[in-house]
Backbone atoms as SQL, in Angstrom:
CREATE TABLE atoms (id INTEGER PRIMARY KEY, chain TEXT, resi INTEGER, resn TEXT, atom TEXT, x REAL, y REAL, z REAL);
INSERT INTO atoms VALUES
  (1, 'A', 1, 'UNK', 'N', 23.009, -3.536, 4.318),
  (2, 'A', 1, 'UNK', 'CA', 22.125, -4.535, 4.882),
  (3, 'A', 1, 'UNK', 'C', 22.953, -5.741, 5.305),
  (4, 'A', 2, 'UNK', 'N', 22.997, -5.875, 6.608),
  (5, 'A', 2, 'UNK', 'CA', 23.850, -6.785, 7.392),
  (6, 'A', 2, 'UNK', 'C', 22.945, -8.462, 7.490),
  (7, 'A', 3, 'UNK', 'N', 21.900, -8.155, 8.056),
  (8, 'A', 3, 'UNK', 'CA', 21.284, -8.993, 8.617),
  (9, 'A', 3, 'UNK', 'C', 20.704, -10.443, 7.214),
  (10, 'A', 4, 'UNK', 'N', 20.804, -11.730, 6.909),
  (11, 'A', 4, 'UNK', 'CA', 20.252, -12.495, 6.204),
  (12, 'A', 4, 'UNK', 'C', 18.748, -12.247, 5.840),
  (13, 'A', 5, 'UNK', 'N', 18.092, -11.855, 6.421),
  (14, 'A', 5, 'UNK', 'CA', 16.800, -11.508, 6.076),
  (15, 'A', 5, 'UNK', 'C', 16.435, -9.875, 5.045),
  (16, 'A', 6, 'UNK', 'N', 17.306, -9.046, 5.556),
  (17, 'A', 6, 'UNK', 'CA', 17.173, -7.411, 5.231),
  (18, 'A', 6, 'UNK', 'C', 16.891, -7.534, 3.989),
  (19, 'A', 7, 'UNK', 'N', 17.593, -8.399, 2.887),
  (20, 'A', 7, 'UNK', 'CA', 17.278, -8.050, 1.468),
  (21, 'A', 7, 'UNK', 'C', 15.453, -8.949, 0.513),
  (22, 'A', 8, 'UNK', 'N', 15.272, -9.606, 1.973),
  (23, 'A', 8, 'UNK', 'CA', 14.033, -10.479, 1.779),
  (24, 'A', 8, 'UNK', 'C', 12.620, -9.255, 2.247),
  (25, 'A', 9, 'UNK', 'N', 12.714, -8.733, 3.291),
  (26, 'A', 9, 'UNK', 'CA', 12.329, -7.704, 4.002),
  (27, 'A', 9, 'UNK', 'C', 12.243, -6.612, 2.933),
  (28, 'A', 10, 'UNK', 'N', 13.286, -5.564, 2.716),
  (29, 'A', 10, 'UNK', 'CA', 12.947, -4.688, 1.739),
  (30, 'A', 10, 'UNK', 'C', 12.659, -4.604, 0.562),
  (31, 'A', 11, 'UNK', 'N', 12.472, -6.197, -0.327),
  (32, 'A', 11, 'UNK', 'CA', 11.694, -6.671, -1.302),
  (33, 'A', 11, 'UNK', 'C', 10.205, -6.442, -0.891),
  (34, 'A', 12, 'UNK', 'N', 9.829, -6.791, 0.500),
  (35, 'A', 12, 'UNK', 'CA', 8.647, -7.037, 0.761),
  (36, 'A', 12, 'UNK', 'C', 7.966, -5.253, 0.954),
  (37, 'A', 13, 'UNK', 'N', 8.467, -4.714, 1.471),
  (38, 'A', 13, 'UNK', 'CA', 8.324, -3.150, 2.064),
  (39, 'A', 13, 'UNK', 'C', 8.391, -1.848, 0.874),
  (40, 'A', 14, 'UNK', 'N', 9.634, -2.535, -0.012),
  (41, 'A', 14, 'UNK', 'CA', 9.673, -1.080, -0.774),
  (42, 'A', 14, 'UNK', 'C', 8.782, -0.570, -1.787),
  (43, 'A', 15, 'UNK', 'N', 7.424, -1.526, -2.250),
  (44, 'A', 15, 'UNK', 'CA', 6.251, -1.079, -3.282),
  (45, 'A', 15, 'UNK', 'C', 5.362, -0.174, -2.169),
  (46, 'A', 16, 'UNK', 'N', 5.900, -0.791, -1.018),
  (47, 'A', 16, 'UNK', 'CA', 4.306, 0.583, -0.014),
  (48, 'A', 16, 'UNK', 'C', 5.589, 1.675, 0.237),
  (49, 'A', 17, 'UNK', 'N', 6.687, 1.525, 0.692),
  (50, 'A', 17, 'UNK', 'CA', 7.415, 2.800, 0.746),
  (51, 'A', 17, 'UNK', 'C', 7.651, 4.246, -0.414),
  (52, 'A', 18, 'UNK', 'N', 7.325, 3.273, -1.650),
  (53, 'A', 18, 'UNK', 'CA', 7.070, 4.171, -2.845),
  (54, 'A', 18, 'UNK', 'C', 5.867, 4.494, -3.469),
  (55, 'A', 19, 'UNK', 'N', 4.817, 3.718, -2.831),
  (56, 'A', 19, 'UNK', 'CA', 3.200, 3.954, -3.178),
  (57, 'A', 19, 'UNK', 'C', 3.093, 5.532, -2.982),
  (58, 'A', 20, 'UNK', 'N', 2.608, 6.476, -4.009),
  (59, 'A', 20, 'UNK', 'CA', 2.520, 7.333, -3.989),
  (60, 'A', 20, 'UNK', 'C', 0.888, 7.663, -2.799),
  (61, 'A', 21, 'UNK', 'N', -0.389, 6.741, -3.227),
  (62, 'A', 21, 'UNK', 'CA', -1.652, 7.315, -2.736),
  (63, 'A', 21, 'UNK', 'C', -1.407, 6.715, -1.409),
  (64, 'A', 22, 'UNK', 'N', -0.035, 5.835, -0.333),
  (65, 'A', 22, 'UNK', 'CA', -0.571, 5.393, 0.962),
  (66, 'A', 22, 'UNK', 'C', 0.554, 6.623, 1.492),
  (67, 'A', 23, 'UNK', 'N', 1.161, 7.571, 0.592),
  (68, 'A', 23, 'UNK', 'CA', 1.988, 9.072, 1.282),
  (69, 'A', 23, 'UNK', 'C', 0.904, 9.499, 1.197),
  (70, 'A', 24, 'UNK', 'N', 0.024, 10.106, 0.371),
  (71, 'A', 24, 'UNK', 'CA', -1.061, 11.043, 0.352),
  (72, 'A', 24, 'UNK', 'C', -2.093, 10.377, 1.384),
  (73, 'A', 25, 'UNK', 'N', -2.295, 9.590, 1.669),
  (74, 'A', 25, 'UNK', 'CA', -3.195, 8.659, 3.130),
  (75, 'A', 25, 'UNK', 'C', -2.483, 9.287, 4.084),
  (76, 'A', 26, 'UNK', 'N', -1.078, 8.939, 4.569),
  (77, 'A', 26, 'UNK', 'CA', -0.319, 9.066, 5.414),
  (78, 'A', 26, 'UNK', 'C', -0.324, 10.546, 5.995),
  (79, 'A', 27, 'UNK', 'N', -0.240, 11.219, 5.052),
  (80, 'A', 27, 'UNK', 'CA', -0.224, 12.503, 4.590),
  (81, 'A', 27, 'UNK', 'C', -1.238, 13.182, 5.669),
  (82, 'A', 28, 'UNK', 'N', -2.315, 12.938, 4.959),
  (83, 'A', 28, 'UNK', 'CA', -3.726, 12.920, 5.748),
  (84, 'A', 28, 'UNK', 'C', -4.116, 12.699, 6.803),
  (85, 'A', 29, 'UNK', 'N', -3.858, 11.795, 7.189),
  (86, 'A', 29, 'UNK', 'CA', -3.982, 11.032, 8.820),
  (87, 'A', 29, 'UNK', 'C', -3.440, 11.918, 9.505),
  (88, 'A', 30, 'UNK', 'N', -1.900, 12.069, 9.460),
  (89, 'A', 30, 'UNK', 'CA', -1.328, 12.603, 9.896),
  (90, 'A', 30, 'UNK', 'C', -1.384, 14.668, 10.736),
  (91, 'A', 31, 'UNK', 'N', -1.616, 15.012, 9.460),
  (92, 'A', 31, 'UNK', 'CA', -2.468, 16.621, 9.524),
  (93, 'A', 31, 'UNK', 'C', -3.959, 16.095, 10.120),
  (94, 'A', 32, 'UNK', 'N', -4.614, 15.288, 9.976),
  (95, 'A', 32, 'UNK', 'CA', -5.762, 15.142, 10.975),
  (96, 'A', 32, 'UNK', 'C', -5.735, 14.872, 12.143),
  (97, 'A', 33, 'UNK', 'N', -4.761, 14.042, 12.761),
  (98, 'A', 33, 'UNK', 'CA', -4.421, 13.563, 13.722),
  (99, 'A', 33, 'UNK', 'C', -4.161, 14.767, 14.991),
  (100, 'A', 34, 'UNK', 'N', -3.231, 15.413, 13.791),
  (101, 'A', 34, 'UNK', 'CA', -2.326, 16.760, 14.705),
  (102, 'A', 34, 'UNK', 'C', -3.313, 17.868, 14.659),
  (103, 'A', 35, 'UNK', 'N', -4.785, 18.070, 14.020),
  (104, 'A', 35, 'UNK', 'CA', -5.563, 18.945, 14.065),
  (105, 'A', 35, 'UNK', 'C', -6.334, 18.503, 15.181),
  (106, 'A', 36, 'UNK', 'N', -6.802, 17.294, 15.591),
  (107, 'A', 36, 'UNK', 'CA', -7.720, 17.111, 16.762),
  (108, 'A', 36, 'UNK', 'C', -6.790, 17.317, 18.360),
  (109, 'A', 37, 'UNK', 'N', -5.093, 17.384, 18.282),
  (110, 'A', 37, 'UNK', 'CA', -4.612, 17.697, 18.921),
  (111, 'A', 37, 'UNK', 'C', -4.720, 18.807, 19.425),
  (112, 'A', 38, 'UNK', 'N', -4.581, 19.810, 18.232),
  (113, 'A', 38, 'UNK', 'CA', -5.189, 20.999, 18.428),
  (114, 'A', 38, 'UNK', 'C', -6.321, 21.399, 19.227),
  (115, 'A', 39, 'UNK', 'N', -7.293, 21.087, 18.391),
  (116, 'A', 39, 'UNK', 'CA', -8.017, 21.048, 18.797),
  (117, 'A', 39, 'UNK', 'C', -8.662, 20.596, 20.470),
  (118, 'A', 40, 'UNK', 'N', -8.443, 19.626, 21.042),
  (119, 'A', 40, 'UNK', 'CA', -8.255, 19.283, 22.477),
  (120, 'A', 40, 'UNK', 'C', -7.423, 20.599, 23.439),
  (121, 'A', 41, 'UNK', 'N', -6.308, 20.636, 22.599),
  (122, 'A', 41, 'UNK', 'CA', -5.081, 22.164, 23.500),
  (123, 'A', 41, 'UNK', 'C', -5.971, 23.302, 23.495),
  (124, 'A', 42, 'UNK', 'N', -6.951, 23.479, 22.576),
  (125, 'A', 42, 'UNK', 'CA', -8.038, 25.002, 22.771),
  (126, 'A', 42, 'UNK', 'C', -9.044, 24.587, 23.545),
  (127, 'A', 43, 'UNK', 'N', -9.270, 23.347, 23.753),
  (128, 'A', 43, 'UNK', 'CA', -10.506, 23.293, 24.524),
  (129, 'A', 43, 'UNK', 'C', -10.128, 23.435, 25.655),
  (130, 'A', 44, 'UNK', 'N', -9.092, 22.669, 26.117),
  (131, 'A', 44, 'UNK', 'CA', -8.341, 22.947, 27.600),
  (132, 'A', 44, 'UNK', 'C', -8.129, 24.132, 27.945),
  (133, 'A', 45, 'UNK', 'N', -7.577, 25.295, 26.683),
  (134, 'A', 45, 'UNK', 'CA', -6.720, 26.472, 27.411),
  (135, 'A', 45, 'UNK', 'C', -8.424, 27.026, 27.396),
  (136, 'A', 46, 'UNK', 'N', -9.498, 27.210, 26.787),
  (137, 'A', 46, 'UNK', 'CA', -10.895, 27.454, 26.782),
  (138, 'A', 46, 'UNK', 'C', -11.448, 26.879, 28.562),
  (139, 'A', 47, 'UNK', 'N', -11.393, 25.908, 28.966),
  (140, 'A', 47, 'UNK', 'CA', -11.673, 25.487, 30.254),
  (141, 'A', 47, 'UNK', 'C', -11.057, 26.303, 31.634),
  (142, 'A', 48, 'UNK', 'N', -9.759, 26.517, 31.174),
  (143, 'A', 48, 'UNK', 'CA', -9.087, 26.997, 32.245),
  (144, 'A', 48, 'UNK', 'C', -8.418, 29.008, 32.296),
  (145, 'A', 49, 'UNK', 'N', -10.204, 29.099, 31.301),
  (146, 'A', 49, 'UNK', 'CA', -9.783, 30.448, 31.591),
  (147, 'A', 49, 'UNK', 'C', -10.547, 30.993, 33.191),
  (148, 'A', 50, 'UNK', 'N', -10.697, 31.732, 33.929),
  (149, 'A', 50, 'UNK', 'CA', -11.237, 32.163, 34.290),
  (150, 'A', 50, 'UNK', 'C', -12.756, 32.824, 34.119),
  (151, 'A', 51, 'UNK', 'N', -13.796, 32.299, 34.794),
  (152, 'A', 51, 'UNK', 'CA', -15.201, 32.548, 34.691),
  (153, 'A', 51, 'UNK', 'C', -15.841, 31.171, 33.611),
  (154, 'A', 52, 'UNK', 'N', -15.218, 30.133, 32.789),
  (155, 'A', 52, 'UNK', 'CA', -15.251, 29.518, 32.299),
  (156, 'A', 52, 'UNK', 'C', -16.145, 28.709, 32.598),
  (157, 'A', 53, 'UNK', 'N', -17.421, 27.720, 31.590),
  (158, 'A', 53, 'UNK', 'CA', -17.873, 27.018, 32.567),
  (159, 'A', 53, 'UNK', 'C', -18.033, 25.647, 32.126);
């Protein structure tokens, strides 16, 4: 840590970087996030089949 501030900063940061329940949040969001992705990519490849309506 170079910068005068860095050791003021990762005082402030490292109780949520080690919070176990905002990984399991994170966690979550995350796999939800990437499921409605999904979800959208089937509706599209669903739209652009042929006879589709």
């Amino acid at each position: 840590m170079n910068a005068a501030w860095s050791a003021s900063l990762a005082e402030l940061v490292l109780p949520y970087h080690q919070n176990k329940l905002l990984r399991v949040l994170e966690t979550n969001r995350l796999r939800n996030y990437l499921r409605v992705i999904e979800m959208q990519d089937e509706f599209v490849a669903r739209a652009a089949r042929p006879g589709a309506a």
